[in-house]
C-alpha positions as CSV (number, residue, x, y, z in Angstrom):
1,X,61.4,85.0,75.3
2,X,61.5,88.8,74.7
3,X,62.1,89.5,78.9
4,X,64.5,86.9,78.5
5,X,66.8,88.2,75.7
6,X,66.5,91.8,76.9
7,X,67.7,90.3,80.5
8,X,70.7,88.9,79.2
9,X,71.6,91.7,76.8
10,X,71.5,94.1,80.0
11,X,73.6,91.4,82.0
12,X,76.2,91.2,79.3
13,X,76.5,95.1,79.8
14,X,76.8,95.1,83.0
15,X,79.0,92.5,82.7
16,X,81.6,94.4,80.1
17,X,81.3,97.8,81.9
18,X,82.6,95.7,85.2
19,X,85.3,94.4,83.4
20,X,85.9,97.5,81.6
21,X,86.1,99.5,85.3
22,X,88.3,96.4,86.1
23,X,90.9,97.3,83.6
24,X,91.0,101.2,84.0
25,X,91.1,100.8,87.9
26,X,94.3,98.6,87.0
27,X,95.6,100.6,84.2
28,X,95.2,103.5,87.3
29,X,97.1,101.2,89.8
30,X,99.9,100.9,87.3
31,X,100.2,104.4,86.6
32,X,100.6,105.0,90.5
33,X,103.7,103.1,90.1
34,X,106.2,105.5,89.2
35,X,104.9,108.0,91.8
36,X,105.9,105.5,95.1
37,X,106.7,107.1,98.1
38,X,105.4,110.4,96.5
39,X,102.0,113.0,97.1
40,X,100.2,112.6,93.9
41,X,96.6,115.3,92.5
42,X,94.6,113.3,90.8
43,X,91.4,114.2,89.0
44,X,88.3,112.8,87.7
45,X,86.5,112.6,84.5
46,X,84.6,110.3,82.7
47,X,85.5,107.5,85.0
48,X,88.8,107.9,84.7
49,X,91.5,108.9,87.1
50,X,94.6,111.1,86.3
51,X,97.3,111.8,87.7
52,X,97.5,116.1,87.2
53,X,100.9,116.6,89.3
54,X,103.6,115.1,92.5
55,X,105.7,115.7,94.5
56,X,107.9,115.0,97.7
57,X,104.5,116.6,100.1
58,X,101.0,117.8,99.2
59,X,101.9,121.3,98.7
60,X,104.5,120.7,96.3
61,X,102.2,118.2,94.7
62,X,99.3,120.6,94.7
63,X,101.2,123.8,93.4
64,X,102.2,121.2,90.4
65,X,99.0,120.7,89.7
66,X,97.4,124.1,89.7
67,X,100.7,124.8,87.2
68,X,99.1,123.0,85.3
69,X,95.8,124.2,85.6
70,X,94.0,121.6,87.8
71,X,92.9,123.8,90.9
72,X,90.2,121.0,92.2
73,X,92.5,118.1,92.5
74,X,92.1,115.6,95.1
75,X,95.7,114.8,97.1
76,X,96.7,111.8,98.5
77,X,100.0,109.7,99.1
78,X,100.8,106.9,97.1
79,X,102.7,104.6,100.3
80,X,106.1,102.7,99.3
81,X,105.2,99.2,97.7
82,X,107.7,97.3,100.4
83,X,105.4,98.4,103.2
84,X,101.5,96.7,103.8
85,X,98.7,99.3,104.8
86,X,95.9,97.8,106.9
87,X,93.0,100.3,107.0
């Protein structure tokens, strides 16, 4: 019965750190919102994802966020919400 309680606590973990990485992948998604159409630097840390500067291209977006003292951000573009992406 031990095995068996000790399999379900670990499930029930597992279970809230998905949901948990659920909700701060949307809370990310959200956040990404104001920055349509726009370069965003992200970073990192914790499992978290920030956004650390923007802008109208990568450089502008970049030099925003080593202003603010983020030198290792990763760039990408957040697309316009009207348009579908198929990878």
């Amino acid at each position: 019965m031990r095995v068996l309680n000790e399999a379900q606590s670990a499930f029930g973990r597992d279970a809230m750190t998905t949901t948990q990485t659920e909700e701060q992948e949307m809370a990310f998604v959200e956040a990404l919102r104001d920055y349509e159409d726009r370069w965003v630097a992200i970073i990192e840390s914790g499992g978290n994802e920030t956004v650390v500067g923007s802008g109208q291209d990568a450089v502008e977006a970049l030099a925003d966020a080593k202003a603010k003292g983020f030198e290792n951000a990763v760039l990408f573009r957040v697309p316009p919400f009207n348009t579908t992406f198929i990878p």
